[in-house]
C-alpha positions in Angstrom: 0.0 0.0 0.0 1.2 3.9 -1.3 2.0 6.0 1.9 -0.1 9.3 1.0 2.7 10.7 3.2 4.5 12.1 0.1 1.0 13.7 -1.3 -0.3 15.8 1.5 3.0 16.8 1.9 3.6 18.2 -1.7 -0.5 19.9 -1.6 0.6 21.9 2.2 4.3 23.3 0.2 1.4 24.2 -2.5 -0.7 26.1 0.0 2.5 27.6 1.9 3.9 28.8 -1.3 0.3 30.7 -1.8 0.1 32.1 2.0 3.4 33.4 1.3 2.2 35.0 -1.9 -0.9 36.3 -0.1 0.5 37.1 3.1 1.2 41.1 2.3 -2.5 41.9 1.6 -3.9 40.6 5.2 -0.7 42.5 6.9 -1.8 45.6 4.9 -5.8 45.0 5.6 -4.8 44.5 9.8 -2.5 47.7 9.4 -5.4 49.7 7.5 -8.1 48.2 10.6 -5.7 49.4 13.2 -5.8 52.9 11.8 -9.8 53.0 11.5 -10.4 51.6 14.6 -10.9 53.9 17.7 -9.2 52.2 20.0 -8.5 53.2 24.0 -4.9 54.0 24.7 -4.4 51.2 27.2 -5.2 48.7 24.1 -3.0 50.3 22.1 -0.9 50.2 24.3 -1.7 46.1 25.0 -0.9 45.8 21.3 2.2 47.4 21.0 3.7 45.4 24.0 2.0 42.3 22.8 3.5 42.7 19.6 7.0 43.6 20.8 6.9 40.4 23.1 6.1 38.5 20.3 9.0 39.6 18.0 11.2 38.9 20.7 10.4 35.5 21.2 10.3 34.9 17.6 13.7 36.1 17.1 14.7 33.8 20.4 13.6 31.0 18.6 14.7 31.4 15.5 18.2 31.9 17.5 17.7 28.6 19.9 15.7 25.8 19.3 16.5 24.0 22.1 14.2 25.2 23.9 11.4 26.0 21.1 8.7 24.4 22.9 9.2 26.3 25.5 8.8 29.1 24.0 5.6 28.8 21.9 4.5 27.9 25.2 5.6 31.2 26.6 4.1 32.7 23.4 0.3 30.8 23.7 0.4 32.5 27.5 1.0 35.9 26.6 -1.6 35.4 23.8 -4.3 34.7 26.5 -3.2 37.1 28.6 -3.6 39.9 25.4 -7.1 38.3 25.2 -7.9 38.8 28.9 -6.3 42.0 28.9 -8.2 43.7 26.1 -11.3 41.9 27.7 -10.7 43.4 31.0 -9.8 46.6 29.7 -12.7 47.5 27.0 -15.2 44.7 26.5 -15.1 42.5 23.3 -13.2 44.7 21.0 -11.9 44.5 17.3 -8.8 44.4 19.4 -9.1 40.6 20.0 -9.0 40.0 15.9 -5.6 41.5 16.1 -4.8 39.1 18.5 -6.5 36.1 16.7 -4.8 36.7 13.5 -1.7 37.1 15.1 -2.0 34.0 16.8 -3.7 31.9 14.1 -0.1 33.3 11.7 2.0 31.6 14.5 -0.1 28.4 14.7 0.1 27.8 11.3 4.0 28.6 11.3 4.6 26.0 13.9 1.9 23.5 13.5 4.4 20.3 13.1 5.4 21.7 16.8 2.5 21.5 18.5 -1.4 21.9 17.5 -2.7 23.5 20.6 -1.3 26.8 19.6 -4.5 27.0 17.2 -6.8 26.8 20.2 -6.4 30.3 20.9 -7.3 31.8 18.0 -10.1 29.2 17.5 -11.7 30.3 21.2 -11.0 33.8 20.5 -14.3 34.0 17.6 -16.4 32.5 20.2 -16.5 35.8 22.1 -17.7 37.1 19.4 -20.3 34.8 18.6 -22.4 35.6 22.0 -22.7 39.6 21.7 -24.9 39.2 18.0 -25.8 42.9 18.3 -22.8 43.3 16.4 -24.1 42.4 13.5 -27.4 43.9 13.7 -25.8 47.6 14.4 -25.3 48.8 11.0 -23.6 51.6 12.1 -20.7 49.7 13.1 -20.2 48.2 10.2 -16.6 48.0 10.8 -17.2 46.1 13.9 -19.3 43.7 12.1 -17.2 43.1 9.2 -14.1 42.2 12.0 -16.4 40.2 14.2 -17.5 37.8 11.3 -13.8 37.9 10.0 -12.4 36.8 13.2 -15.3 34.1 13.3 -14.0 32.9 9.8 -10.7 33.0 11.4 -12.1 30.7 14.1 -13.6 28.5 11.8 -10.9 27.9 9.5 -8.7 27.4 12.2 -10.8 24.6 13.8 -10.9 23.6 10.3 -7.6 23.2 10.1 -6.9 21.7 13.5 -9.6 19.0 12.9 -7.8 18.6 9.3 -4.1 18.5 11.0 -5.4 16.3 13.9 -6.6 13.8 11.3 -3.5 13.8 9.2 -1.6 13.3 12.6 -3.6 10.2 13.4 -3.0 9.0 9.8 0.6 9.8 10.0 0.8 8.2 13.8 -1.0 4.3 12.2 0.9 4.9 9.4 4.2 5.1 11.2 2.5 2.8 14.3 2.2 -0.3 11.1 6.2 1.0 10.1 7.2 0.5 13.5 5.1 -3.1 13.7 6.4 -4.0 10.6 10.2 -2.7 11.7 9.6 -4.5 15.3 9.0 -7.5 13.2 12.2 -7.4 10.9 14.2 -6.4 14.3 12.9 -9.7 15.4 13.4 -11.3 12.7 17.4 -10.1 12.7 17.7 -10.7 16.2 16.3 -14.1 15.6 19.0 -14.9 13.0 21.8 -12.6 14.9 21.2 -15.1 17.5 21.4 -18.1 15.1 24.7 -16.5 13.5 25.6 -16.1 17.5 24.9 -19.6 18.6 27.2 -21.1 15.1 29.7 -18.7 15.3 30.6 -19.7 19.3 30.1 -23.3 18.1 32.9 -22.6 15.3 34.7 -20.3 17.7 34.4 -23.6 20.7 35.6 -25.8 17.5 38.6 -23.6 16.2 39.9 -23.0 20.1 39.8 -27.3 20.5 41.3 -27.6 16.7 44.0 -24.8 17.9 44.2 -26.8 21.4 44.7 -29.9 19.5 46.9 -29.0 16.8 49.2 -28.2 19.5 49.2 -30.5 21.8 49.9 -32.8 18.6 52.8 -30.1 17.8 54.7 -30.6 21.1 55.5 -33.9 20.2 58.0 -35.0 17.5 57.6 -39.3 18.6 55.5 -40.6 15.4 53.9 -42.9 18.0 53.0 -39.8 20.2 52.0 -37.4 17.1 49.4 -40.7 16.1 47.9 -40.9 19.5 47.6 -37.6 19.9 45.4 -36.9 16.8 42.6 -39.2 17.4 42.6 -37.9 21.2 42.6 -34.3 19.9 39.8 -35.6 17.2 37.3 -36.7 19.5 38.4 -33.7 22.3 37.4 -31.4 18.6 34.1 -33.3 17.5 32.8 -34.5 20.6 33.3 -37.9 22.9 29.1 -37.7 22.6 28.8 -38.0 19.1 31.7 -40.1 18.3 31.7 -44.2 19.0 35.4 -44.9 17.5 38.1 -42.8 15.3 40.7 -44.7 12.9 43.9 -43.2 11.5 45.0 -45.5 8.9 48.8 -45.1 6.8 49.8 -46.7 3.7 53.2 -48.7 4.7 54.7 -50.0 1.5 52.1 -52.4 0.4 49.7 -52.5 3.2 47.8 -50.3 5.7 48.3 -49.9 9.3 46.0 -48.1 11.3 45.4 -46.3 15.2 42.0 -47.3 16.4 40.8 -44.4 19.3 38.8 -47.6 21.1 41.3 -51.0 20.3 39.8 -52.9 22.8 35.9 -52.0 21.5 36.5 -53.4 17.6 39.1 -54.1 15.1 40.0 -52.4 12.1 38.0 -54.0 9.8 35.4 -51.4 9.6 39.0 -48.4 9.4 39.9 -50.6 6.2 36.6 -50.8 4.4 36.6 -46.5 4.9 40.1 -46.0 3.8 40.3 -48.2 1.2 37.6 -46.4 -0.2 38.9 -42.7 0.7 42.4 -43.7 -0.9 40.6 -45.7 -4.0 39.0 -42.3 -4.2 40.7 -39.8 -3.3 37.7 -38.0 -2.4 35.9 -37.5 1.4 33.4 -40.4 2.0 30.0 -39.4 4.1 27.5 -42.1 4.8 24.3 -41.9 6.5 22.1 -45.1 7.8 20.9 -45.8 4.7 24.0 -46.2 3.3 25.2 -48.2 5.7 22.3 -50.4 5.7 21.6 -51.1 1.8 24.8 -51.2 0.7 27.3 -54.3 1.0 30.2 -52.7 0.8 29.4 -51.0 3.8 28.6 -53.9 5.8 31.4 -53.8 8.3 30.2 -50.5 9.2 26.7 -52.3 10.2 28.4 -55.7 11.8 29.1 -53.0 15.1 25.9 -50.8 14.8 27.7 -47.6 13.1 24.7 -45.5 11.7 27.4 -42.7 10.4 30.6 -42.7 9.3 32.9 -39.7 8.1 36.7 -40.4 6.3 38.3 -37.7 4.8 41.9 -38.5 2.6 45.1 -37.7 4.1 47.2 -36.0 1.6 50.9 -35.6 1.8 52.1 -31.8 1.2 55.3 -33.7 -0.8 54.8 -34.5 -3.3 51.6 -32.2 -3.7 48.4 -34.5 -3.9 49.5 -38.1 -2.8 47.8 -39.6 -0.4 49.3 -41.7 2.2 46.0 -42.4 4.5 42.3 -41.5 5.6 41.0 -39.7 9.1 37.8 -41.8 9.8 35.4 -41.2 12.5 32.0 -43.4 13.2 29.0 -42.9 15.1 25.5 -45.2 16.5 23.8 -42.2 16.3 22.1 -41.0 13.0 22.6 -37.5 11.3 25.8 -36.9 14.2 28.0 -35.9 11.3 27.0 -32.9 9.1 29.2 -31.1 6.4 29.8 -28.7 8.8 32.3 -31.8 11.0 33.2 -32.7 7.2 34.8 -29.2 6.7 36.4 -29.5 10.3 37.1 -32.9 9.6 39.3 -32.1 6.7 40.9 -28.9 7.7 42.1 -31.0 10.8 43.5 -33.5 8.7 45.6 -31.5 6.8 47.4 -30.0 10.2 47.9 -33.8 11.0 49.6 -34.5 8.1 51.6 -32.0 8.1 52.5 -33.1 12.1 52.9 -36.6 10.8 55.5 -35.6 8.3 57.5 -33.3 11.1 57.6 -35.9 13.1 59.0 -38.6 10.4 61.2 -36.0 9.3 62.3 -35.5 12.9 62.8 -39.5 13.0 64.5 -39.3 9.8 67.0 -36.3 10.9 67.7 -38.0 14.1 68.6 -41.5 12.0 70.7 -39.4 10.1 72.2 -37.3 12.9 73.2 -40.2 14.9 74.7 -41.9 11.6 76.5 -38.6 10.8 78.1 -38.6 14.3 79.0 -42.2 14.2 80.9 -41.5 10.7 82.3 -38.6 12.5 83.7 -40.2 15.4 84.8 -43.2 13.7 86.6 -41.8 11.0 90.5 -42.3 11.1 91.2 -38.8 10.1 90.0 -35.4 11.6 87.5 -33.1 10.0 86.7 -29.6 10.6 84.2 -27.3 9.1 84.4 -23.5 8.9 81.4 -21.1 8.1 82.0 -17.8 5.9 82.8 -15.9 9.1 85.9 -18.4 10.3 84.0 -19.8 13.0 84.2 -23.7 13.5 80.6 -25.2 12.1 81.8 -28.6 13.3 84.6 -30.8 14.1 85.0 -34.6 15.2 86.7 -35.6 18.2 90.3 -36.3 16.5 90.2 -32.6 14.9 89.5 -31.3 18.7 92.5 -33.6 20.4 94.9 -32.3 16.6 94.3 -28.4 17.5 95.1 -29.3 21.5 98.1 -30.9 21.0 99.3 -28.3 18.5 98.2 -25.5 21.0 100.0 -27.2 23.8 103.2 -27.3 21.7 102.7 -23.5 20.4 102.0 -25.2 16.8 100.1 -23.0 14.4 97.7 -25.8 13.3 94.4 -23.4 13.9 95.7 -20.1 12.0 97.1 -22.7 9.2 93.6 -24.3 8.6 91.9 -20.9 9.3 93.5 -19.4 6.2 92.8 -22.4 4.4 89.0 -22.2 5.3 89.3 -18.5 4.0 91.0 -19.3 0.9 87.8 -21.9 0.0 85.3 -19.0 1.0 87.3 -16.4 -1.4 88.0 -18.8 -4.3 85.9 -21.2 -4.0 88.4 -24.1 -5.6 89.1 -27.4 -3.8 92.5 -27.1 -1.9 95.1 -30.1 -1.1 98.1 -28.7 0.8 100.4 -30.4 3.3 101.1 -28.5 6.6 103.7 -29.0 9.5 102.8 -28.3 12.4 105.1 -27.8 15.5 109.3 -28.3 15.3 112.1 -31.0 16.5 110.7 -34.3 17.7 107.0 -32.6 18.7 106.8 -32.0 14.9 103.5 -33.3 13.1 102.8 -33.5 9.1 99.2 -33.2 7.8 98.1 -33.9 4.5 95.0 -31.4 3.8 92.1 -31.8 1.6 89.5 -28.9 1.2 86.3 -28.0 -0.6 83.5 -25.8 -0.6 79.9 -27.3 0.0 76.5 -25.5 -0.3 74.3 -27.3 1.9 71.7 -24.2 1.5 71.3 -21.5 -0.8 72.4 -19.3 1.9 74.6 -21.2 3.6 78.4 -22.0 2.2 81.2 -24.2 4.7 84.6 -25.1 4.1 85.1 -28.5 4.6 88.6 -30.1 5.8 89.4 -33.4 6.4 92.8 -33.4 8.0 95.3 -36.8 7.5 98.1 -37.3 9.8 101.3 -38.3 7.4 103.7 -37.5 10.4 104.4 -41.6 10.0 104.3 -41.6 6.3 107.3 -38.6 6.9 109.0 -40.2 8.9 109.6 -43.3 7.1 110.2 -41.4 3.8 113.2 -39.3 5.6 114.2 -43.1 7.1 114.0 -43.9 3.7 116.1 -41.1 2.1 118.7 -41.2 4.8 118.9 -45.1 3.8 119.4 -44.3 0.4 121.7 -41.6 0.5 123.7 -44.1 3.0 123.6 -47.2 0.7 124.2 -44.8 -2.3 127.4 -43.7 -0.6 128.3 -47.5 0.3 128.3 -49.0 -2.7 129.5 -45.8 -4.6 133.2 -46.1 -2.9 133.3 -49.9 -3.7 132.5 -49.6 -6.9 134.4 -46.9 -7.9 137.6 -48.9 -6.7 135.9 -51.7 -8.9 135.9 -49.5 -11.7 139.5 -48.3 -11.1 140.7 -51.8 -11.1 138.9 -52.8 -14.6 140.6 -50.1 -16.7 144.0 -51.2 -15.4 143.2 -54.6 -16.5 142.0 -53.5 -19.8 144.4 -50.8 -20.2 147.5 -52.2 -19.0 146.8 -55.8 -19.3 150.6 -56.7 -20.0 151.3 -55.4 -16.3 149.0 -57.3 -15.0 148.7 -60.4 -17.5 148.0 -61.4 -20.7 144.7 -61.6 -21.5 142.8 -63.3 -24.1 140.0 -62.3 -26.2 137.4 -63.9 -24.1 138.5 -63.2 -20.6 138.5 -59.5 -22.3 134.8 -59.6 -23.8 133.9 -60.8 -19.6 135.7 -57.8 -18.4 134.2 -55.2 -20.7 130.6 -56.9 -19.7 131.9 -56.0 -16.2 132.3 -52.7 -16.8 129.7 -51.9 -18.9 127.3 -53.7 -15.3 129.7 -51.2 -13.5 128.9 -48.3 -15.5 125.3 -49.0 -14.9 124.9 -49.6 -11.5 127.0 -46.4 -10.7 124.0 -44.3 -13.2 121.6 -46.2 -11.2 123.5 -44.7 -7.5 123.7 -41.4 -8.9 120.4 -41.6 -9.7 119.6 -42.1 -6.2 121.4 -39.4 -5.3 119.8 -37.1 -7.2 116.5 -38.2 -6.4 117.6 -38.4 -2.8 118.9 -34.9 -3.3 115.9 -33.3 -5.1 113.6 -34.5 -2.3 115.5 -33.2 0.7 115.9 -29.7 -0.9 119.5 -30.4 -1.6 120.2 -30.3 -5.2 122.9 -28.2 -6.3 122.4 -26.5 -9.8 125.3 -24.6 -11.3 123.7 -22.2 -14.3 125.7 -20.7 -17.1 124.9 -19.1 -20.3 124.2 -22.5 -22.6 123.5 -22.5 -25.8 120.8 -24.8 -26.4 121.2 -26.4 -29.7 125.0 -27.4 -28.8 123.7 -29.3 -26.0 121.5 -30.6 -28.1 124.0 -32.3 -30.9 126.1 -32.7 -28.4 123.8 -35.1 -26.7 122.5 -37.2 -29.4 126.0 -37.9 -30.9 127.0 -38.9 -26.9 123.9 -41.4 -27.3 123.7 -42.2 -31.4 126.3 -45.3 -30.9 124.3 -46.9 -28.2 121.1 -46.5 -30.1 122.5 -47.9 -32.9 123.3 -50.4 -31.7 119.8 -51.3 -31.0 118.6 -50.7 -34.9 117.0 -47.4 -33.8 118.2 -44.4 -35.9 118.4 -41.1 -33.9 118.3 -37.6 -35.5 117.6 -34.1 -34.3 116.0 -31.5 -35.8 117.0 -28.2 -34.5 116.5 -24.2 -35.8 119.3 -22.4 -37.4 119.3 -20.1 -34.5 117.5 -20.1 -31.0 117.9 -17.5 -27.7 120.8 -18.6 -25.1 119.2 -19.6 -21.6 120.4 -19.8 -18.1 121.0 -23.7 -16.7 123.0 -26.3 -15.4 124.4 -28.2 -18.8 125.7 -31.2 -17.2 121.6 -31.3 -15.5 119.8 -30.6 -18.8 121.8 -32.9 -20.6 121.4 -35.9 -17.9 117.7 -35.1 -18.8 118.0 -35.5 -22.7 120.0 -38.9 -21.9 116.9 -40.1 -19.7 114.4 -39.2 -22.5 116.4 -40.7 -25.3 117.2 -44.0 -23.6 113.3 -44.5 -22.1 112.7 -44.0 -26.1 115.4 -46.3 -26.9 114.1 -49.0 -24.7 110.5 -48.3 -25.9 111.3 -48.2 -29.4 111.1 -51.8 -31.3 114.7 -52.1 -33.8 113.6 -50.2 -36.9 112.1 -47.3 -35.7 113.7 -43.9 -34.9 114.0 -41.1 -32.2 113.7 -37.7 -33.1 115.0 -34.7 -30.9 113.8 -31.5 -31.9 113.2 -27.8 -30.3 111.7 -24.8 -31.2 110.7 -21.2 -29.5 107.3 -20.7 -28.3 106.8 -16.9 -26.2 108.9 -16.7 -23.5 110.6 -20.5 -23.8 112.0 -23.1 -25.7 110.3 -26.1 -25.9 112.4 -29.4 -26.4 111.0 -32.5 -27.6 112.0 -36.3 -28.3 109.8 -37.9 -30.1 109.6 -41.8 -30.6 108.2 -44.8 -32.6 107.7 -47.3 -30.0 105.2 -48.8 -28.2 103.4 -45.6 -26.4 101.8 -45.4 -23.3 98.7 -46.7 -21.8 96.2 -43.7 -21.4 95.9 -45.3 -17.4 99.1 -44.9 -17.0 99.8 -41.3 -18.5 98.9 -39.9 -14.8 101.8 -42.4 -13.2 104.8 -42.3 -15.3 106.8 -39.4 -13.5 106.1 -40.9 -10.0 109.5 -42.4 -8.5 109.9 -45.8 -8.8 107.1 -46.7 -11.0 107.5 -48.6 -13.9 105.2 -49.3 -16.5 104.1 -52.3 -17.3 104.0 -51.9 -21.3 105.8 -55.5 -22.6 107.1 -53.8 -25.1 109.5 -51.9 -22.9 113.2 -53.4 -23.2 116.0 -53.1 -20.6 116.4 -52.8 -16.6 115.1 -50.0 -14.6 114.4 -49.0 -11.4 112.0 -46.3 -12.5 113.3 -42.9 -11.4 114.3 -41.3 -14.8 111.2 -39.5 -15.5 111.0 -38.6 -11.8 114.7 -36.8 -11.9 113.7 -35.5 -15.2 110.8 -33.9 -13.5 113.2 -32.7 -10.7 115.8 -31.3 -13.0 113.5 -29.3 -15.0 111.3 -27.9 -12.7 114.4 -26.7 -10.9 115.4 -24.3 -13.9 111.4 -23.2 -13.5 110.3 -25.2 -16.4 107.8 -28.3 -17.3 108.1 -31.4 -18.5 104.8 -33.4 -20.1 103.7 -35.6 -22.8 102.3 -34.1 -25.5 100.8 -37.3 -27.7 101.0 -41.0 -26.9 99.5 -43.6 -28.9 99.8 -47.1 -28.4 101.8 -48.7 -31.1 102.6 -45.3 -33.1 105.1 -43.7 -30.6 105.1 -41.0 -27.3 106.2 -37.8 -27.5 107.9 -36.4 -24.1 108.5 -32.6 -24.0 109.6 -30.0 -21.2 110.2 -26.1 -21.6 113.4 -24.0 -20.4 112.0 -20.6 -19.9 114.4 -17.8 -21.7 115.2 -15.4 -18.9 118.3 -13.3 -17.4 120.7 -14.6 -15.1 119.5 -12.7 -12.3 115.7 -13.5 -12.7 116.9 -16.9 -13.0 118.4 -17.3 -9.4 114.8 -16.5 -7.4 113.5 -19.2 -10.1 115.5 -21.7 -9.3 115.5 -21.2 -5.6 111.4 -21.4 -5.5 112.2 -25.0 -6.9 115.2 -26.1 -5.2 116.8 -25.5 -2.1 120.6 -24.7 -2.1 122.8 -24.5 1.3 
């Protein structure tokens, strides 16, 4: 139904628009009355007060409205007291229209104040209803035509007082059915505030026993502990009243194994049936009675009087969507489980998955941890880890008892692996360094092997693994001084042996004739003479090169001299094993700095390795050239060449290769004092090609450099007394 609020409003802004078009011509007609009228002074008088009083009080409300009720109230009063006033004073008067108009203006001004202000003007035309000579004296016209105007007045006001009064009560069961209707809807809203109210604390009561349970399930890391406590915390959440038994069941390997809440009630026949479904599935499974009754599947479920069951899938966050289980909850009671426990149900089960994979991860770490400090103290060497700011990550007990003992003997042990660590973090290459530690007998010899690991992406550690090779020294020094001792042993004897055998050859008539056989046994003698002292002096050198000891005496060489010289020294024995042996040299190449007899000793090496190598028909080639700041010296062969295993091995001491191909005696320390010799004068020595069958190539630089710059080379390599 319309409200005719909106109408009767819009028809009085229509009449108030035409009052205030109208309104001059009754303020001029009342002024014009006043002028004609004969009227006693103390009316006047009345009037002119009266009228003051009410400007004031309409300029006090228009001013404050506060207290606007008051005032018209104030303003009714002094409009009876006018009335009584002019009464008193002269009788029923055209006076009291003055009064009534005035009075009906302010009713109609503020009739949505109050409509008792109309009463006065209303009353007011009563008074002149009794005196009806008035209207019979035609000489007072004047009088008449004011008493019948102010009884107009008094009608229309009571006119409009019944018609206000009327559209008041309208207004008042018009806004009485709003308020009904708005009482309803306020019902209505408190009805479902209360609702809302009532869910939300059951949520809020849910949340605060899903928050109490998640951690109480959190404070444990014991898988056995973590299981337990998430079907307690399940039926603490849902209710002990509504739920009869709670199964958590986990796929191990091929087969499930589940936590019954209540194992002494049933067995896990009914938890199977559920997750096998859930994890068949992969979806949340939510059976009523019917269900349970009708369908066969479902018949464990019946077998123990279940009328609901709820199982939601247990997914694992890693990887992302497998599932390793189901949460499954039953009840005897029908409807207990709506989709609000099916929501709970699942959010729940995704916080206990996530607890069941902290704790396997925690069992997992600890497996690990107590394998990683098994290895750790069981390992025969020490190990120390550094992090980027020098500070020790981690150690085993060996490293702890190395950096004691050297403390206790003022070893720099700590600063030496320190720097090491430092090195890693700056460079980031693997390191392998021996260090000794400590002097005199207290002296220890570690063999070092660093790297860098990343074991996050913020996280780098220097990893050292420290090998004790104090014993290893010791027995090579035992070894050395051996050598050096035997070396020196058999050298005196054998020199004298030598000495002996060119008298006897030489001056064989001195000593007796000698026939041509007992001659070809003594030149075989000397020849095994010859050899075995090479073989000593090899020792020594080796011996000598290891210790720090070797002696090199430089001079200006030039290197293609050295060169022929060399192979014609060697071209007879080659020869004589059907190898030929050239060179091929430049016309002209840069004089260097060495030690000819020590460069030389290293072409004979080369060329008798090739000679031994080299099946009769082939050939040995010695050749040089100038590349930058060097001259690079090769021999190049046709023998057997070298295994690519064994590439790595041949300048070690004492190794010999096990190529059949390989002719004549050796002990295996040419190519080491090769190495020695070389890298003395600050060169290399390498091989460039070898292929087996087709020949090896050996090569090894002299760098070209100035007599002075060639001391501090040399003494970086060897160390002279």
């Amino acid at each position: 139904m319309a409200s005719p609020r909106p109408f009767m409003r819009s028809n009085i802004e229509q009449l108030q628009t035409i009052l205030r078009r109208l309104l001059p011509l009754p303020a001029l007609g009342l002024t014009w009355v006043i002028t004609q009228l004969d009227l006693p002074p103390s009316i006047l008088l009345g009037l002119v007060g009266y009228g003051a009083a009410n400007i004031g009080l309409l300029l006090w409300i228009r001013r404050t409205t506060l207290y606007s009720n008051r005032l018209l109230l104030i303003a009714g009063i002094s409009d009876a007291i006018a009335l009584g006033w002019c009464i008193v004073a002269a009788g029923v008067t055209p006076a009291l229209t003055i009064i009534q108009g005035i009075s009906a203006l302010r009713a109609w001004r503020y009739r949505y104040h109050s409509l008792w202000l109309a009463l006065v003007p209303a009353l007011a035309g009563l008074l002149y209803a009794r005196d009806f000579s008035l209207f019979a004296d035609t000489a007072g016209m004047l009088d008449a035509l004011v008493s019948i105007g102010s009884l107009l007045l008094s009608g229309i006001t009571i006119a409009t007082l019944i018609f206000f009064g009327n559209q008041r009560n309208l207004a008042a069961r018009e806004w009485r059915a709003r308020y009904d209707s708005l009482r309803r809807e306020q019902k209505q809203q408190v009805a479902s505030l209360e609702a809302s109210n009532n869910d939300l604390r059951d949520r809020l009561r849910r949340m605060e026993a899903l928050g109490e349970s998640l951690r109480a399930i959190s404070s444990s890391l014991s898988l056995d502990d973590v299981l337990r406590q998430i079907l307690d915390s399940l039926a603490y959440m849902l209710g002990m009243q509504r739920i009869d038994d709670a199964a958590l069941t986990l796929i191990r390997r091929d087969d499930l194994e589940h936590r019954i809440l209540h194992a002494d009630r049933h067995t896990t026949d009914w938890a199977a049936t559920l997750a096998q479904a859930v994890i068949a599935s992969r979806r949340t499974v939510l059976l009523d009675h019917h269900e349970i009754e009708q369908r066969p599947e479902w018949a464990a479920l019946a077998r123990y009087g279940f009328r609901t069951a709820l199982s939601v899938p247990l997914f694992d966050p890693e990887p992302p969507g497998h599932v390793r289980g189901a949460l499954s909850i039953v009840s005897q009671k029908e409807e207990a489980f709506s989709p609000a426990e099916e929501r709970h149900l699942t959010s729940f089960s995704i916080q206990a998955m996530i607890a069941i994979r902290n704790a396997e991860l925690h069992v997992q770490l600890s497996r690990q941890q107590a394998m990683l400090s098994t290895v750790l103290h069981d390992m025969a060497d020490s190990l120390i880890v550094y992090d980027e700011q020098g500070t020790v990550y981690l150690d085993n007990a060996i490293a702890r008892r190395a950096l004691a003992r050297s403390a206790e003997h003022n070893g720099r042990l700590a600063a030496h692996l320190a720097e090491i660590a430092a090195y890693l973090h700056q460079h980031g290459n693997s390191v392998s360094q021996e260090v000794a530690d400590g002097e005199g007998e207290f002296a220890r010899y570690y063999q070092i092997q660093g790297t860098l690991v990343n074991p996050s992406a913020d996280t780098r550690l220097a990893v050292l693994v420290l090998h004790d090779v104090t014993d290893q020294k010791v027995q090579e020094q035992q070894r050395r001084e051996f050598i050096a001792k035997v070396a020196h042993e058999l050298r005196n004897p054998l020199n004298t042996l030598q000495g002996f055998l060119k008298i006897v050859l030489k001056e064989s008539d001195s000593v007796g004739k000698l026939n041509e056989r007992q001659r070809d046994f003594l030149h075989e003698v000397d020849n095994s003479a010859r050899r075995l002292a090479k073989r000593i002096t090899e020792l020594i050198d080796l011996n000598r090169s290891e210790t720090g000891q070797l002696h090199l005496h430089p001079v200006r060489a030039n290197v293609i001299d050295l060169i022929i010289a060399t192979c014609i020294q060697q071209q007879q024995q080659v020869k004589e094993r059907d190898i030929e042996l050239a060179w091929e040299v430049p016309d002209q190449l840069p004089d260097v700095f060495i030690d000819e007899e020590r460069i030389s000793q290293v072409l004979v090496n080369l060329i008798e390795n090739a000679a031994k190598a080299t099946p009769a028909g082939g050939s040995i080639t010695v050749s040089a050239e100038l590349q930058q700041k060097s001259i690079h010296i090769h021999v190049t062969d046709t023998g057997a060449g070298i295994p690519p295993e064994q590439l790595d091995k041949v300048f070690l001491p004492f190794y010999r290769g096990s190529n059949p191909a390989s002719k004549g005696p050796h002990l295996g320390l040419g190519l080491a004092i090769c190495k020695q010799f070389v890298e003395a004068h600050g060169g290399k020595i390498w091989i460039e090609y070898s292929k087996v069958g087709q020949g090896t190539r050996f090569s090894f630089s002299l760098p070209v450099q100035h007599e002075l710059s060639f001391g501090a080379s040399a003494t970086d390599h060897a160390t002279t007394p």
